[in-house]
mmCIF entry with sequence, helices, sheets and N, C-alpha, C, O atoms, coordinates in Angstrom:
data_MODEL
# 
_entry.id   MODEL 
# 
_entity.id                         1 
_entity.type                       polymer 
_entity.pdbx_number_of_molecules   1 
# 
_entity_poly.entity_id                      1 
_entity_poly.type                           'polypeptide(L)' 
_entity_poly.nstd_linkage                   no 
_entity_poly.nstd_monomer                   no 
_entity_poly.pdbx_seq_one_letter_code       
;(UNK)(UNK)(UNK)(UNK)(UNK)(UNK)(UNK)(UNK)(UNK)(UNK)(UNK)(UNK)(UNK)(UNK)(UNK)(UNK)
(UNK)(UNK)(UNK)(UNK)(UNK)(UNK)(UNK)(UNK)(UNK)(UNK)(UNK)(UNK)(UNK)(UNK)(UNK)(UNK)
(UNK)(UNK)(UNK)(UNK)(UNK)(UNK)(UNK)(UNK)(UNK)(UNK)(UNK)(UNK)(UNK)(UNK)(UNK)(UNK)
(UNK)
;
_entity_poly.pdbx_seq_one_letter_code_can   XXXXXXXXXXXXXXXXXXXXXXXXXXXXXXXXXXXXXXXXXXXXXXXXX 
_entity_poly.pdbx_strand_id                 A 
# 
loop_
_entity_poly_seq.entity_id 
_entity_poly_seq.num 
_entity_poly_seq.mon_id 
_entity_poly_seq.hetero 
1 1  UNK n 
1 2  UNK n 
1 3  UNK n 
1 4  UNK n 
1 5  UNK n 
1 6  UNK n 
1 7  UNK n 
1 8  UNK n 
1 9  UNK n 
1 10 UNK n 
1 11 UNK n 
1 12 UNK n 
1 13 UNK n 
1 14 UNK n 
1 15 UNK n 
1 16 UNK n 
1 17 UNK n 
1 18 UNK n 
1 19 UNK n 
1 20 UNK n 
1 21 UNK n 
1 22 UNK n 
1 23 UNK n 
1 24 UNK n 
1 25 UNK n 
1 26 UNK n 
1 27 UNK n 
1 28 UNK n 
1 29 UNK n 
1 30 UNK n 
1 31 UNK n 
1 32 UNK n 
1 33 UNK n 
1 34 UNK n 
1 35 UNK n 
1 36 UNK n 
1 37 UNK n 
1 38 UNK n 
1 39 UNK n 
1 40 UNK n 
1 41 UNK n 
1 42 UNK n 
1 43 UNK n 
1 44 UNK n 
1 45 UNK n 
1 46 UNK n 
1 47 UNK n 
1 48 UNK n 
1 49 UNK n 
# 
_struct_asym.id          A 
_struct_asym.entity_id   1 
# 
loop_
_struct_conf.conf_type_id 
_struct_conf.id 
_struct_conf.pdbx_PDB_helix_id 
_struct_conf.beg_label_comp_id 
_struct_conf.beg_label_asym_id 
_struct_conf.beg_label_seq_id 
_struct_conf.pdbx_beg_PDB_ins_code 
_struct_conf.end_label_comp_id 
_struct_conf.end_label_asym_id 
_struct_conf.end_label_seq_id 
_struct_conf.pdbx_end_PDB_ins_code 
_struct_conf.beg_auth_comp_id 
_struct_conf.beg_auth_asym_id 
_struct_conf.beg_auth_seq_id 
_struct_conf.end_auth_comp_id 
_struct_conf.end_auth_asym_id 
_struct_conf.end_auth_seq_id 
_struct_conf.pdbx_PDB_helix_class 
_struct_conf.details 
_struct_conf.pdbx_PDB_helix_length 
HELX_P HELX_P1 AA1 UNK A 6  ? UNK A 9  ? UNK A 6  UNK A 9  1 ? 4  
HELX_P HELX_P2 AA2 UNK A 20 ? UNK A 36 ? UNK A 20 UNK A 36 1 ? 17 
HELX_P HELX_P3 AA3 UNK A 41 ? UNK A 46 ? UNK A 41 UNK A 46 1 ? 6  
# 
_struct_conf_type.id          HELX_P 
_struct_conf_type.criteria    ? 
_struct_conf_type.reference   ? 
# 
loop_
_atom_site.group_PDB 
_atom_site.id 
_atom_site.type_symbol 
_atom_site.label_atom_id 
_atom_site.label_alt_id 
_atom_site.label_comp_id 
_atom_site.label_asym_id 
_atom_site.label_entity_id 
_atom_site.label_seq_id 
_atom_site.pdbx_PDB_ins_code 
_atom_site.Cartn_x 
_atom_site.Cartn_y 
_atom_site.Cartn_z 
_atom_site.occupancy 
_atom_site.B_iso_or_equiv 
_atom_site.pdbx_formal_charge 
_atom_site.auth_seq_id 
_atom_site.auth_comp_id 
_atom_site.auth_asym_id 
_atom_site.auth_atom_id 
_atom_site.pdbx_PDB_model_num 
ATOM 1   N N  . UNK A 1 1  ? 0.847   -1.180 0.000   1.00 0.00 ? 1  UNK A N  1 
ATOM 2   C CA . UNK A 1 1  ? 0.000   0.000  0.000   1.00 0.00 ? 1  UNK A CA 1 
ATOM 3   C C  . UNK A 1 1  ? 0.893   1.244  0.000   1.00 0.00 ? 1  UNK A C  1 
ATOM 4   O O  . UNK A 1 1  ? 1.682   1.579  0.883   1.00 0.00 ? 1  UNK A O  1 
ATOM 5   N N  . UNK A 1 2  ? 0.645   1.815  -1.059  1.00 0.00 ? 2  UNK A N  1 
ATOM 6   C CA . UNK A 1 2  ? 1.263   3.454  -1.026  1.00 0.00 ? 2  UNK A CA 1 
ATOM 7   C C  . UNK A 1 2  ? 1.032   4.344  0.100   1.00 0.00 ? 2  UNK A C  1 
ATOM 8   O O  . UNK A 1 2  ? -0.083  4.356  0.622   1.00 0.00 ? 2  UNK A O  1 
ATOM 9   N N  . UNK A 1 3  ? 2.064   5.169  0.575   1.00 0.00 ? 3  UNK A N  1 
ATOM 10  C CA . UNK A 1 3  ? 2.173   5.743  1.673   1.00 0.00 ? 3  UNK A CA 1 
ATOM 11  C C  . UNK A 1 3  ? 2.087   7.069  1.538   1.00 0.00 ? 3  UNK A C  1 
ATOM 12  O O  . UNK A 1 3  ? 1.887   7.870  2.451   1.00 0.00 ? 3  UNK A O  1 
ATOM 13  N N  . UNK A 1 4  ? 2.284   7.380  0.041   1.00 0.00 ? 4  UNK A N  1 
ATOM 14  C CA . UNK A 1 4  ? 1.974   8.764  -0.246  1.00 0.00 ? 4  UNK A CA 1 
ATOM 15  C C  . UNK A 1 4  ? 0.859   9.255  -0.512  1.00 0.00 ? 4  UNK A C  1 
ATOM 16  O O  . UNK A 1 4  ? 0.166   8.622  -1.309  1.00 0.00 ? 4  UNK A O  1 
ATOM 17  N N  . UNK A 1 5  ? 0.321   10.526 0.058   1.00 0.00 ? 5  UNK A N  1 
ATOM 18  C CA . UNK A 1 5  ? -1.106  11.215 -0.303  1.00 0.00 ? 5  UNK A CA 1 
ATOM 19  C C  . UNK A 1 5  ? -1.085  11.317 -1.908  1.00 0.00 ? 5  UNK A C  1 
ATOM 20  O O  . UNK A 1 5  ? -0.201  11.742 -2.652  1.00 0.00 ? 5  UNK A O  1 
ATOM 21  N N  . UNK A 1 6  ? -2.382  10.773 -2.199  1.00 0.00 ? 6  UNK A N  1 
ATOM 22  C CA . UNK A 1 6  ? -3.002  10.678 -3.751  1.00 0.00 ? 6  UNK A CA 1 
ATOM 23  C C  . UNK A 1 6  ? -2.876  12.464 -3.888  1.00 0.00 ? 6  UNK A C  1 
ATOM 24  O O  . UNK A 1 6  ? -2.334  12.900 -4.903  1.00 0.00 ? 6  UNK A O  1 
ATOM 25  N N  . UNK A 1 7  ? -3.376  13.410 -2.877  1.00 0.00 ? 7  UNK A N  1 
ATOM 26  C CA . UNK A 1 7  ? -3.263  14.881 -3.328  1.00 0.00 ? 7  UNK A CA 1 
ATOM 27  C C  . UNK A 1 7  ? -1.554  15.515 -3.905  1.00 0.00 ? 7  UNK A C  1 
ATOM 28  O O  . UNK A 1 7  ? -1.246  16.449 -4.645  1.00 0.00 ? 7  UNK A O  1 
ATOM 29  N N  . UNK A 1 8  ? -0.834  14.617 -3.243  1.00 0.00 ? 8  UNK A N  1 
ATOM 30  C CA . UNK A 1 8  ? 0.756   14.801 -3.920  1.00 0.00 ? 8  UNK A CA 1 
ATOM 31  C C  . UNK A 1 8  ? 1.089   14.542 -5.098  1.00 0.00 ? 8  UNK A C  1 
ATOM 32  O O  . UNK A 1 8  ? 1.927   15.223 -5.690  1.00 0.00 ? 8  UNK A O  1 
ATOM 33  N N  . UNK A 1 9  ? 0.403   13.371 -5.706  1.00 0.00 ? 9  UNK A N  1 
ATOM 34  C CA . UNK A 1 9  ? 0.159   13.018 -7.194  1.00 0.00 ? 9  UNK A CA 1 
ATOM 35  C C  . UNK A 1 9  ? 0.017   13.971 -8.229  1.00 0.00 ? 9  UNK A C  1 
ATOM 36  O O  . UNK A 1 9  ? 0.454   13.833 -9.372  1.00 0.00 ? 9  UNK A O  1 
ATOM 37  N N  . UNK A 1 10 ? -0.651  15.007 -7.760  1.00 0.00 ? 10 UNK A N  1 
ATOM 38  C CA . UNK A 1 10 ? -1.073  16.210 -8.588  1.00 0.00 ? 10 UNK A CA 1 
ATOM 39  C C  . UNK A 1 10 ? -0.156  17.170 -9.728  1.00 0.00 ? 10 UNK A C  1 
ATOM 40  O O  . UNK A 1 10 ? 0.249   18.317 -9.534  1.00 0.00 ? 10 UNK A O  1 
ATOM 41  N N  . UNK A 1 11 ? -0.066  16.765 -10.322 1.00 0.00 ? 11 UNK A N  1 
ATOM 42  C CA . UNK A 1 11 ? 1.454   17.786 -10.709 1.00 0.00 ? 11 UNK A CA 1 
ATOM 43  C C  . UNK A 1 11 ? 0.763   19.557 -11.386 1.00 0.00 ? 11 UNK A C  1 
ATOM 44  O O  . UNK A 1 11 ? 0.189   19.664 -12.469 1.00 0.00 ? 11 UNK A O  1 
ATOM 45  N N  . UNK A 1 12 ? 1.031   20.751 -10.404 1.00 0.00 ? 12 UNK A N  1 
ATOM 46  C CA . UNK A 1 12 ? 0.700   21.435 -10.904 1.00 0.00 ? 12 UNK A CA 1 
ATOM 47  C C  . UNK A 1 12 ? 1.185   22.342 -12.317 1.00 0.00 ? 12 UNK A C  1 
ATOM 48  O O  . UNK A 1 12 ? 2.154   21.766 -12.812 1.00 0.00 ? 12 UNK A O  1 
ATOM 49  N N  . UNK A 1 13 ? 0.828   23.507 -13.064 1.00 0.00 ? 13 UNK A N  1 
ATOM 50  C CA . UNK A 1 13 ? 1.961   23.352 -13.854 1.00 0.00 ? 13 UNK A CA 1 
ATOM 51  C C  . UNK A 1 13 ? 2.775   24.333 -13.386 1.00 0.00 ? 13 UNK A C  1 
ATOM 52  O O  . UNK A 1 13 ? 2.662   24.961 -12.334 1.00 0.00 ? 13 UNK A O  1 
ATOM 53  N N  . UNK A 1 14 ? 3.878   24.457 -14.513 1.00 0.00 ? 14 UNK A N  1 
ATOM 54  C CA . UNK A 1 14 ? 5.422   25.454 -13.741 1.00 0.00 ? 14 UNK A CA 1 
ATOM 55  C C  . UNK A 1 14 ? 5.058   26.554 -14.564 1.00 0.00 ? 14 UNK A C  1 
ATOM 56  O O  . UNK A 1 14 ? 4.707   26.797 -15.719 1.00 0.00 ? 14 UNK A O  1 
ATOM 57  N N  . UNK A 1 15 ? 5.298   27.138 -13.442 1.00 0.00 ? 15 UNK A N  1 
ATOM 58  C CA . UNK A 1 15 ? 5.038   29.043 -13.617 1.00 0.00 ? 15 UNK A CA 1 
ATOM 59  C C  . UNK A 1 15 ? 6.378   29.227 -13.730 1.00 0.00 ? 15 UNK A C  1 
ATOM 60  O O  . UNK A 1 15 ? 7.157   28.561 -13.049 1.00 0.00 ? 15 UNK A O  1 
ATOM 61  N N  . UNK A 1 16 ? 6.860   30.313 -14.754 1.00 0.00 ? 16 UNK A N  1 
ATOM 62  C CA . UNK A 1 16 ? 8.463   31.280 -14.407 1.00 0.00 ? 16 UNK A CA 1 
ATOM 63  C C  . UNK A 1 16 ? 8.075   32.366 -13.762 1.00 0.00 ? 16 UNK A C  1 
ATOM 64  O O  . UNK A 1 16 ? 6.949   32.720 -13.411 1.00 0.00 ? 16 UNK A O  1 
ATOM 65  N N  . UNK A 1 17 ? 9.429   33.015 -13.601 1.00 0.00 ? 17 UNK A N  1 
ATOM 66  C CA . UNK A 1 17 ? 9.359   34.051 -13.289 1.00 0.00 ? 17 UNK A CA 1 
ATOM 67  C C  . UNK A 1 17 ? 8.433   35.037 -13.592 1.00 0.00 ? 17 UNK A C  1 
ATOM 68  O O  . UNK A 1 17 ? 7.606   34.494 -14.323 1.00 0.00 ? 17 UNK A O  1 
ATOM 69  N N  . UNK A 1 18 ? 8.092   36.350 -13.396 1.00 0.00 ? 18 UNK A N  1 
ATOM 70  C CA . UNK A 1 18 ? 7.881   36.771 -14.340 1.00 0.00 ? 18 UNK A CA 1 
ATOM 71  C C  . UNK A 1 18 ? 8.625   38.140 -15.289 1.00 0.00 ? 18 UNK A C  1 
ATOM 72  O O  . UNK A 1 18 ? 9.470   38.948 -14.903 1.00 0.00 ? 18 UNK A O  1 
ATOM 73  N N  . UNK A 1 19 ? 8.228   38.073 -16.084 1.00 0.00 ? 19 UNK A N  1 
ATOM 74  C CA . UNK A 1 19 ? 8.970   39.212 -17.016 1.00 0.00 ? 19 UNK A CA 1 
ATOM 75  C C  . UNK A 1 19 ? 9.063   40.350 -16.420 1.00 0.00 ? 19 UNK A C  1 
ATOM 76  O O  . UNK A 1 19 ? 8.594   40.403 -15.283 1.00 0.00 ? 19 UNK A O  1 
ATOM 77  N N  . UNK A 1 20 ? 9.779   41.764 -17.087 1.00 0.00 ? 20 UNK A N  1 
ATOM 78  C CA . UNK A 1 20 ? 9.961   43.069 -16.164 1.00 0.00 ? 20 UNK A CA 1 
ATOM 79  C C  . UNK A 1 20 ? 8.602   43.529 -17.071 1.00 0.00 ? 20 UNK A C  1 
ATOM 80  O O  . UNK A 1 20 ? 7.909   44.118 -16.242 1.00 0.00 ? 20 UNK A O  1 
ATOM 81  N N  . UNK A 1 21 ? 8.373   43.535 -17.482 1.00 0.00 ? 21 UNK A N  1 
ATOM 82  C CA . UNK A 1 21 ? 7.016   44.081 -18.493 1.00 0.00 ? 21 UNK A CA 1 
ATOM 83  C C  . UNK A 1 21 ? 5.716   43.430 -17.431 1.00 0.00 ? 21 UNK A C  1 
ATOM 84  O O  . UNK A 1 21 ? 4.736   44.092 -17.087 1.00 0.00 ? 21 UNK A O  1 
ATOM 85  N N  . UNK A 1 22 ? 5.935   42.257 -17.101 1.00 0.00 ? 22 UNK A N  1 
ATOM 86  C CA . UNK A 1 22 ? 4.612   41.704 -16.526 1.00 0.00 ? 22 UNK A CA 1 
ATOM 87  C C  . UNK A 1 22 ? 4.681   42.334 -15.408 1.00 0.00 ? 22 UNK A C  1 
ATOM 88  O O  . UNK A 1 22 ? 3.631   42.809 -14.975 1.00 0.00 ? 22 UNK A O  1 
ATOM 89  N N  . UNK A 1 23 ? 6.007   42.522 -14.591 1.00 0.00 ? 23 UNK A N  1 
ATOM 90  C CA . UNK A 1 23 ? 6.168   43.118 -13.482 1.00 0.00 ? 23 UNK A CA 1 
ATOM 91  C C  . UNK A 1 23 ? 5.611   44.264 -13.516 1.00 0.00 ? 23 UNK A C  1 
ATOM 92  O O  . UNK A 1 23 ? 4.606   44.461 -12.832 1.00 0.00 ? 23 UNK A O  1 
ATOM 93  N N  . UNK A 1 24 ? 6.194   45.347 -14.390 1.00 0.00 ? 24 UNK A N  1 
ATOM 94  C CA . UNK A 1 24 ? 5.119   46.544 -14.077 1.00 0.00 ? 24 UNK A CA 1 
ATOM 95  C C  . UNK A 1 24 ? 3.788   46.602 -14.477 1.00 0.00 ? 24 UNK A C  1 
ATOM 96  O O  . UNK A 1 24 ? 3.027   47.534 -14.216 1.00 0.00 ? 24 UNK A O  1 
ATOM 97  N N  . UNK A 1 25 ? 3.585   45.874 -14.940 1.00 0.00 ? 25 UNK A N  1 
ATOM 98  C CA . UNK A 1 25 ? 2.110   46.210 -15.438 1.00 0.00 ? 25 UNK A CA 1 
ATOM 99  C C  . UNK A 1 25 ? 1.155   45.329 -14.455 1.00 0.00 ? 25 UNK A C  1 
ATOM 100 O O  . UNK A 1 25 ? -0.069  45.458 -14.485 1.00 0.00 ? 25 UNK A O  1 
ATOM 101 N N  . UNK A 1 26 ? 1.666   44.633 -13.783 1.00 0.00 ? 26 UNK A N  1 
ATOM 102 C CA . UNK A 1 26 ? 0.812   44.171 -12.447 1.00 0.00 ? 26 UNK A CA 1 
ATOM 103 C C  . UNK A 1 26 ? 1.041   45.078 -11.596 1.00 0.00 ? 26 UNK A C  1 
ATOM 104 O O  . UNK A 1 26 ? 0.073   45.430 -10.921 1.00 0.00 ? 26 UNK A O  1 
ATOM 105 N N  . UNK A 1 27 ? 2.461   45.790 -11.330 1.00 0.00 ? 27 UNK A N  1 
ATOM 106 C CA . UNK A 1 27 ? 2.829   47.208 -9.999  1.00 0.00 ? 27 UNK A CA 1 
ATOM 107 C C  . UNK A 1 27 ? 1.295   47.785 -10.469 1.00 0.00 ? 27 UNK A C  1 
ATOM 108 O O  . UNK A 1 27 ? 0.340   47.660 -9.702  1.00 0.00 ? 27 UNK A O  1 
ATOM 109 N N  . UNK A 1 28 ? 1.160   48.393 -11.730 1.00 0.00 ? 28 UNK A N  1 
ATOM 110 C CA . UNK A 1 28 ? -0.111  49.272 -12.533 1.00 0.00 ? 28 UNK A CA 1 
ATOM 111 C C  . UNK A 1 28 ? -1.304  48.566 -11.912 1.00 0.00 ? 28 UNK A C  1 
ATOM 112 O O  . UNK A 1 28 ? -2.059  49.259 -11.230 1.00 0.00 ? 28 UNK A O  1 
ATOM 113 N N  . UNK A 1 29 ? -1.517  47.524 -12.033 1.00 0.00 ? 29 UNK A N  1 
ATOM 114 C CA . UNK A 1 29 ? -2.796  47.104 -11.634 1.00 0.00 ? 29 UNK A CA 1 
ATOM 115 C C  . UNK A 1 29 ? -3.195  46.865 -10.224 1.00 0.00 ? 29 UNK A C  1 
ATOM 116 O O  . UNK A 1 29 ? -4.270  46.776 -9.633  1.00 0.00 ? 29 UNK A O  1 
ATOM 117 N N  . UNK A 1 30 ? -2.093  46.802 -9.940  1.00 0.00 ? 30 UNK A N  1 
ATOM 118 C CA . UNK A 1 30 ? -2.693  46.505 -7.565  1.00 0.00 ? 30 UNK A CA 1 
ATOM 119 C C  . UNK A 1 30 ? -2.459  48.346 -7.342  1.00 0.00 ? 30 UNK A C  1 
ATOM 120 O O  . UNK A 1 30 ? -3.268  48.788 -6.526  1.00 0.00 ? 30 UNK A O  1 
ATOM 121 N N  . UNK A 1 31 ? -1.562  49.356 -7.897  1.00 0.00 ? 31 UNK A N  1 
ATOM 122 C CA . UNK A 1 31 ? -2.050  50.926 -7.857  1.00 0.00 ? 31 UNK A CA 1 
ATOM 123 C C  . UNK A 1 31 ? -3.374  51.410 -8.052  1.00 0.00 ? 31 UNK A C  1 
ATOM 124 O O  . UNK A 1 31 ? -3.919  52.398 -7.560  1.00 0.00 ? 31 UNK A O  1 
ATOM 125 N N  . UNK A 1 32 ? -3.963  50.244 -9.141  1.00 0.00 ? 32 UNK A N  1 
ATOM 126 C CA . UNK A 1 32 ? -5.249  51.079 -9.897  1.00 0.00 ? 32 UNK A CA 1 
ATOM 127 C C  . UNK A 1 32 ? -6.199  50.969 -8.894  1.00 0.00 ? 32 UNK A C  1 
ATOM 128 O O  . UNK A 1 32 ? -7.074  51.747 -8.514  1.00 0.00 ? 32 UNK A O  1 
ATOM 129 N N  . UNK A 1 33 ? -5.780  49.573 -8.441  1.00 0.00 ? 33 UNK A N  1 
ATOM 130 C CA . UNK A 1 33 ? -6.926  48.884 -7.611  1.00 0.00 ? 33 UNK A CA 1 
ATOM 131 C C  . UNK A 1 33 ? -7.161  49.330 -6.095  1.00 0.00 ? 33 UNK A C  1 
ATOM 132 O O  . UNK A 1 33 ? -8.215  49.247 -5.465  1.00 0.00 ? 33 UNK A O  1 
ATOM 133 N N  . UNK A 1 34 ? -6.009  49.790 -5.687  1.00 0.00 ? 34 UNK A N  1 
ATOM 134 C CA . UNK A 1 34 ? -5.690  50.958 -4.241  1.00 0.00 ? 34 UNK A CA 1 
ATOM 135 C C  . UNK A 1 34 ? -6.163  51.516 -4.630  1.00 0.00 ? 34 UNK A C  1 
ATOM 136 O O  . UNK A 1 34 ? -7.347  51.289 -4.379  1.00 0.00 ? 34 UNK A O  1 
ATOM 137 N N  . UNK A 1 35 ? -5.960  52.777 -5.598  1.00 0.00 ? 35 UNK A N  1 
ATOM 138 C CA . UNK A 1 35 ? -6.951  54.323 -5.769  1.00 0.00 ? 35 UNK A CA 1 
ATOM 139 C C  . UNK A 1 35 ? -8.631  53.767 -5.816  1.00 0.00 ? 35 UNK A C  1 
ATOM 140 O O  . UNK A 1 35 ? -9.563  54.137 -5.102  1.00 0.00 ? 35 UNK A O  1 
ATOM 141 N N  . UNK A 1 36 ? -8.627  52.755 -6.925  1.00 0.00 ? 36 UNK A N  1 
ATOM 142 C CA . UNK A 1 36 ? -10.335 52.403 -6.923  1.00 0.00 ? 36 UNK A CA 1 
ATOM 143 C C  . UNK A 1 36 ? -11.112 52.703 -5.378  1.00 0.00 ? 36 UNK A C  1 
ATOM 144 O O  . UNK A 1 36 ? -11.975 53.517 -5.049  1.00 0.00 ? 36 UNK A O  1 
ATOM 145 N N  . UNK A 1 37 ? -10.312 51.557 -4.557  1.00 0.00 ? 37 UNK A N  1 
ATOM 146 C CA . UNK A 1 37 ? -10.843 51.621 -3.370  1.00 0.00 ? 37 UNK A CA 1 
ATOM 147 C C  . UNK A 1 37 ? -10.567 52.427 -2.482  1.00 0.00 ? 37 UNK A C  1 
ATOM 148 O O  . UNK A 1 37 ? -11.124 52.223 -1.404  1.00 0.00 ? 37 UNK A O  1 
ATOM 149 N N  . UNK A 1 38 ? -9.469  53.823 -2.600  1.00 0.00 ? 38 UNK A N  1 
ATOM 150 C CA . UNK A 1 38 ? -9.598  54.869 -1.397  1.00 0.00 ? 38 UNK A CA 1 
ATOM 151 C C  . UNK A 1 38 ? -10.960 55.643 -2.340  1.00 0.00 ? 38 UNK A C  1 
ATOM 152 O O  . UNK A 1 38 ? -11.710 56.392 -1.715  1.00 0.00 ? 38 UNK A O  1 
ATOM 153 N N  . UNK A 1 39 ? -11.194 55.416 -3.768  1.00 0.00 ? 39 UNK A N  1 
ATOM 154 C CA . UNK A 1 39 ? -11.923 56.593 -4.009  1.00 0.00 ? 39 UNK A CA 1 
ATOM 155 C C  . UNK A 1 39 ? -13.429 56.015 -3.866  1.00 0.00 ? 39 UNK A C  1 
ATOM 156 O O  . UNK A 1 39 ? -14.311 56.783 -4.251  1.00 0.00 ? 39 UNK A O  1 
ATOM 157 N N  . UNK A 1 40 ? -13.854 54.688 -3.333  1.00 0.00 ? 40 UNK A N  1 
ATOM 158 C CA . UNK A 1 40 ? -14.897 54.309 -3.183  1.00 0.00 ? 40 UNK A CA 1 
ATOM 159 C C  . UNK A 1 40 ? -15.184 54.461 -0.951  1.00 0.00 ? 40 UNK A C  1 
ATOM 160 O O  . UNK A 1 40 ? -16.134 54.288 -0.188  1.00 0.00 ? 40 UNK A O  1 
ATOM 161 N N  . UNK A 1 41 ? -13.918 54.809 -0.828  1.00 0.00 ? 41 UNK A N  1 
ATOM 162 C CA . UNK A 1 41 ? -13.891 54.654 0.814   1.00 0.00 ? 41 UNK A CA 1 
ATOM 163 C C  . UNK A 1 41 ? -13.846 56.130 1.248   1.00 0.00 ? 41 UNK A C  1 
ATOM 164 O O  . UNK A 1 41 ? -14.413 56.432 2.298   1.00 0.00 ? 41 UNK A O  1 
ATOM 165 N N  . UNK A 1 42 ? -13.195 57.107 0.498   1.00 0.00 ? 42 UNK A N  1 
ATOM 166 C CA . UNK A 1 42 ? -13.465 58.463 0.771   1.00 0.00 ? 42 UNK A CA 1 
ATOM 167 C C  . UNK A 1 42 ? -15.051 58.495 0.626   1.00 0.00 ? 42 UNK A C  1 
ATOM 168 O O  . UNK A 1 42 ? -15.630 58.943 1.616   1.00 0.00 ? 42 UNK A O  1 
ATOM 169 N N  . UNK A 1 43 ? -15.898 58.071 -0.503  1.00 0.00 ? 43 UNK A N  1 
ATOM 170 C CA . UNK A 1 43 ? -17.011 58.318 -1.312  1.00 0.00 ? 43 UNK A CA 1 
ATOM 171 C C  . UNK A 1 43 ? -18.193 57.940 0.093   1.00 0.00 ? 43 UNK A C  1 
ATOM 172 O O  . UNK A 1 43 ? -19.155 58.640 0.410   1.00 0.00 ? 43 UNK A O  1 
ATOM 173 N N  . UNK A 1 44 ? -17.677 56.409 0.870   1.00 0.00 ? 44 UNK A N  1 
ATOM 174 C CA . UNK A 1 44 ? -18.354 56.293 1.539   1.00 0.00 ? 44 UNK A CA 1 
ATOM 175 C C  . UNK A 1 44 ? -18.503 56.688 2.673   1.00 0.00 ? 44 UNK A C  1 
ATOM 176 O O  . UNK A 1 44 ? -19.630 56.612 3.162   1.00 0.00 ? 44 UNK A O  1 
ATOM 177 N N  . UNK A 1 45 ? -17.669 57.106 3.262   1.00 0.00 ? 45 UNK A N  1 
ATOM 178 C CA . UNK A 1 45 ? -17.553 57.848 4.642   1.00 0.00 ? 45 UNK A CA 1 
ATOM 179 C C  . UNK A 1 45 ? -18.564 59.425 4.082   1.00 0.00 ? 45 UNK A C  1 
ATOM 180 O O  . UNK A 1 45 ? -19.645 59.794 4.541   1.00 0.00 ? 45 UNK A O  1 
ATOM 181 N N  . UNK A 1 46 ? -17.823 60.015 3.092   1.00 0.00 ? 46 UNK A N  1 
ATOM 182 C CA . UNK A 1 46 ? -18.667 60.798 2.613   1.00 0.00 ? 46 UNK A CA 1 
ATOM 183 C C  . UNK A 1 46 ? -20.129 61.120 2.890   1.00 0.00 ? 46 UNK A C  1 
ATOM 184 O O  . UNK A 1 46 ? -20.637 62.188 3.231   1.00 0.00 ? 46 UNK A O  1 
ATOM 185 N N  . UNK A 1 47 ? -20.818 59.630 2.603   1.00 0.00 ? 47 UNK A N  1 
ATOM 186 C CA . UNK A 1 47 ? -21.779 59.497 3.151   1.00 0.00 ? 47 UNK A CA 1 
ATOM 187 C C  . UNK A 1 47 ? -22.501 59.358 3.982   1.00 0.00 ? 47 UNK A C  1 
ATOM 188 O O  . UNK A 1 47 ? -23.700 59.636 3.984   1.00 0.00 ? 47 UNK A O  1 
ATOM 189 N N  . UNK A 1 48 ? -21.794 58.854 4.906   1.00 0.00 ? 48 UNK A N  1 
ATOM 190 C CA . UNK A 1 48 ? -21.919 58.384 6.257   1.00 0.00 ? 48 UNK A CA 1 
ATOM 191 C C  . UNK A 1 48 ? -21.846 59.788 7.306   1.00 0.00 ? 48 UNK A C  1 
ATOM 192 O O  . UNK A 1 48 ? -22.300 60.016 8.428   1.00 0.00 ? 48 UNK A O  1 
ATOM 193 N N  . UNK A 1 49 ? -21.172 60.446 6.492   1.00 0.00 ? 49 UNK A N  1 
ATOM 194 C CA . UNK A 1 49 ? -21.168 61.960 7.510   1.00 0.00 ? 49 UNK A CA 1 
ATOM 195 C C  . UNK A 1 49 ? -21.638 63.151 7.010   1.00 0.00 ? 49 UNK A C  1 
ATOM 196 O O  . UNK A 1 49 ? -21.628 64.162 7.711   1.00 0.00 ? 49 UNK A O  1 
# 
């Protein structure tokens, strides 16, 4: 009887690195996604007061 977990079997696939291009343009997208949400959290306090 095998002793190893069947979930180890799994082979996921291989990611690289990533590129300097992918790099910034994800920096760009978790920035966009901060401003989105201070300008939906200013918006709501806004309201709230």
């Amino acid at each position: 009887m095998p002793t190893d977990d069947a979930r180890s079997q799994i082979a996921l696939p291989a990611q690289g690195a990533l590129s300097t291009d992918e790099t910034r343009e994800l920096g760009r997208l978790v920035i966009a996604g901060a401003l989105l949400v201070l300008v939906f959290a200013v918006a709501g306090a806004g309201l709230v007061v």
